[in-house]
C-alpha positions as CSV (number, residue, x, y, z in Angstrom):
1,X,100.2,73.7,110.2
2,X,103.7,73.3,108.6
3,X,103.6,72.4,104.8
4,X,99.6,73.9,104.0
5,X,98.9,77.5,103.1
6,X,96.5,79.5,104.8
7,X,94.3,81.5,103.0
8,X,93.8,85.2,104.6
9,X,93.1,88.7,103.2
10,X,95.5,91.7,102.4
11,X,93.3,93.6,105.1
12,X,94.3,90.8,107.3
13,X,98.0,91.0,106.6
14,X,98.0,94.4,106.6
15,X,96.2,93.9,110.3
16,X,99.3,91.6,111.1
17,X,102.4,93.9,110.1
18,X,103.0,91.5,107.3
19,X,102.3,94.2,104.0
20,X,102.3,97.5,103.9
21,X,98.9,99.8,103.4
22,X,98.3,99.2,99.5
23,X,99.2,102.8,98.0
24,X,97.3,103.7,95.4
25,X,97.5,106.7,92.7
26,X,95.5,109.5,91.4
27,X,92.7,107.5,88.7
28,X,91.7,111.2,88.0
29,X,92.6,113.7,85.7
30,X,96.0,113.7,86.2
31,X,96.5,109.7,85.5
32,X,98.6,108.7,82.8
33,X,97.2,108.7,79.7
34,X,98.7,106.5,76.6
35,X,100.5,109.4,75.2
36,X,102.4,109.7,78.8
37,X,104.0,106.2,78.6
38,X,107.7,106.1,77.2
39,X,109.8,103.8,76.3
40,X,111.9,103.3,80.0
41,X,111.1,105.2,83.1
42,X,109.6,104.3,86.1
43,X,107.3,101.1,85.7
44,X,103.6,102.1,86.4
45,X,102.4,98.8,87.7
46,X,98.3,98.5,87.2
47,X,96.9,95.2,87.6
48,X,97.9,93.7,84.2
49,X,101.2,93.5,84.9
50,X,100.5,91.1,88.0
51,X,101.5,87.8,85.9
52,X,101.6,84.4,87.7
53,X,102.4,85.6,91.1
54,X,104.7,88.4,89.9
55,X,105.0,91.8,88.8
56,X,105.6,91.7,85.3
57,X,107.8,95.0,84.9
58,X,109.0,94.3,81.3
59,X,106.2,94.4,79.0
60,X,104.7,97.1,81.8
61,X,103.9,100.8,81.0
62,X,106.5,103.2,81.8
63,X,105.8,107.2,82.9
64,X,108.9,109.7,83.4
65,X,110.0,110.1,87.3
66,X,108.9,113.3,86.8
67,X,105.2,112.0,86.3
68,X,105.9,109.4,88.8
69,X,106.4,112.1,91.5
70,X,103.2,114.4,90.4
71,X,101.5,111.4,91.0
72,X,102.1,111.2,94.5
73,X,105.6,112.1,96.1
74,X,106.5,108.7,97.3
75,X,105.4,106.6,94.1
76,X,109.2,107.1,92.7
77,X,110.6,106.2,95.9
78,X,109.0,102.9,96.9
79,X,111.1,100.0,97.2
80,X,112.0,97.5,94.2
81,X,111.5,93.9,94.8
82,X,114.9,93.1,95.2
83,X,114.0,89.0,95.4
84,X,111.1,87.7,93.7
85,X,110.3,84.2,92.0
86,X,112.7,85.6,88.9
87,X,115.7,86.3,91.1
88,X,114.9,83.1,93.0
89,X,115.6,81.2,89.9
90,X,112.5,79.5,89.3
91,X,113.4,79.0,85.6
92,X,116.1,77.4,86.6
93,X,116.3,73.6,85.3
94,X,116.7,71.1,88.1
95,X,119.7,69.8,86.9
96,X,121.5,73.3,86.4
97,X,120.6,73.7,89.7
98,X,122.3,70.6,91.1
99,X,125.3,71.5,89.3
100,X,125.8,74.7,91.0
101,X,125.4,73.1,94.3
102,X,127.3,70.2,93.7
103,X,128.9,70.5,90.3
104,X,132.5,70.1,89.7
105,X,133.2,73.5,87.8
106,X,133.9,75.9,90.4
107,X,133.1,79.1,88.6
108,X,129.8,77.5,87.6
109,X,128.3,78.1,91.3
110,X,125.4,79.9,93.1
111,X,127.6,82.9,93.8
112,X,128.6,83.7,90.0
113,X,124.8,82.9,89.1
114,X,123.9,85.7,91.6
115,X,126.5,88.2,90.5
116,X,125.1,88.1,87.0
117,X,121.2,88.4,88.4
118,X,119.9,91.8,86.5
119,X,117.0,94.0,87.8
120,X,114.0,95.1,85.7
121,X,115.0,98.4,86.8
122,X,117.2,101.4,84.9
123,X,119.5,104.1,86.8
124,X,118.5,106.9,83.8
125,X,116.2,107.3,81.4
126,X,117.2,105.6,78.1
127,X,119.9,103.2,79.6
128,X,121.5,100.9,77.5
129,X,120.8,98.0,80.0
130,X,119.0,97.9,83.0
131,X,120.6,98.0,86.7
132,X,122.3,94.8,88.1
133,X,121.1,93.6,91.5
134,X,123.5,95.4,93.3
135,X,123.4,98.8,91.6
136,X,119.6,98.5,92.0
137,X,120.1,98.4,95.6
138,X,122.9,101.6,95.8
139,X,120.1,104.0,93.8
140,X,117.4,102.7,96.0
141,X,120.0,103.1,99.2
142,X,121.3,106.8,97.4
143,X,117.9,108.1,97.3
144,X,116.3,106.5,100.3
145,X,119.4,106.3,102.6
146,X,117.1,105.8,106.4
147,X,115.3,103.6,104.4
148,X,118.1,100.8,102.9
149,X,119.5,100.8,106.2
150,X,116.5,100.2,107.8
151,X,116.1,97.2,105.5
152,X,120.0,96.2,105.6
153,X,119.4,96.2,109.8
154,X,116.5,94.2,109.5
155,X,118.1,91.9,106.6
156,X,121.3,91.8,108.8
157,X,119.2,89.9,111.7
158,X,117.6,86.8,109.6
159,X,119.5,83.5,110.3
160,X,119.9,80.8,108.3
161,X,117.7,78.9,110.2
162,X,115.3,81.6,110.0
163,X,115.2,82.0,106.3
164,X,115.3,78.3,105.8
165,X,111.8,78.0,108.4
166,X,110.3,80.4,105.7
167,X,111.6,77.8,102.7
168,X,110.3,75.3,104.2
169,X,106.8,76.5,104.3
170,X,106.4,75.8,101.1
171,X,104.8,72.6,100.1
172,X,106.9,69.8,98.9
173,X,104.3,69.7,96.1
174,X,105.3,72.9,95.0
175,X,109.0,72.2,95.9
176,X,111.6,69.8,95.6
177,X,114.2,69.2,97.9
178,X,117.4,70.2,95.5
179,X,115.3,73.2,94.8
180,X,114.5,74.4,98.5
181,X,118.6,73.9,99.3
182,X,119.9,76.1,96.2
183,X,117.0,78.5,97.2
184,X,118.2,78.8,100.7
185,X,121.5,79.1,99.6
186,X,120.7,81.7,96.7
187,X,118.9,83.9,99.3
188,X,122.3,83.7,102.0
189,X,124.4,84.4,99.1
190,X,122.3,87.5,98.4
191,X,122.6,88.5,101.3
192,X,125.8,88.6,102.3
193,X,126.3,90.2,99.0
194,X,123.8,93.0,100.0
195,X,125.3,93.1,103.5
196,X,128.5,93.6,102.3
197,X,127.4,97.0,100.0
């Protein structure tokens, strides 16, 4: 029914198509220990970094891509979340909101606010500043080339329609309507920006 969750399992939606087979790493003798964690790296994601519905890869644990890879060979090479509940602006006060939608400014709209969306992600070891949005994408695309297209081909075929049926999913408890039209139109302007890559 439109407008309620249902509750299911990951086996379930692993069953379905809708996740991928959960890929876990070695918890043997060649696991990270605390001296292998530095500073900026590849985040190593355990289960405390899963923070209210999110990965959290800030305060996270970081191993060298070197490590990554010994690990298992396609740990470094998974793909980043390029839109979660950050990039989706859920921080975002209501009324900034309505005045990128609707505001007067015209350089204070949902397209500049998406241009300035940053990743939690680095392109080298000890980077000054992590990866924009878009760069984030080119090193995943760089390294994983039959893989971005993949996702740009499928991303290519959502409509608006489509992605709005997914919005709307969401309860208008957990939703309001000003928020569910800039979130619409935050994910169509991120995409035509990754579209156009």
């Amino acid at each position: 029914m439109a407008g309620e969750w249902e509750e299911t399992t990951v086996g379930e939606l692993i069953k379905r198509g809708v996740l991928e087979r959960p890929l876990d790493g070695n918890h043997g003798s060649i696991h990270p220990k605390g001296a292998d964690f530095v500073p900026s790296g590849v985040p190593f994601i355990m289960a405390s970094d899963l923070v209210g519905g999110g990965i959290d890869t800030v305060s996270c644990s970081f191993i060298t891509r070197e490590q990554a890879t010994s690990l298992r060979s396609d740990v470094s090479m998974l793909a980043p979340s390029f839109d979660h509940g950050a990039a989706l602006a859920r921080n975002e006060p209501e009324t900034k909101r309505e005045r990128r939608l609707h505001g007067p400014d015209l350089k204070y709209n949902i397209e500049n606010f998406a241009k300035k969306a940053s990743s939690s992600l680095y392109g080298v070891e000890n980077a000054s500043r992590p990866l924009d949005t878009l760069e984030a994408f080119r090193h995943f695309s760089a390294s994983c080339p039959a893989s971005a297209q993949a996702w740009l081909r499928r991303l290519s075929s959502l409509t608006r329609d489509e992605i709005a049926s997914i919005v709307d999913c969401i309860p208008a408890s957990r939703m309001s309507t000003l928020t569910r039209e800039f979130t619409i139109k935050l994910l169509m302007v991120n995409q035509g920006r990754l579209l156009a890559v």
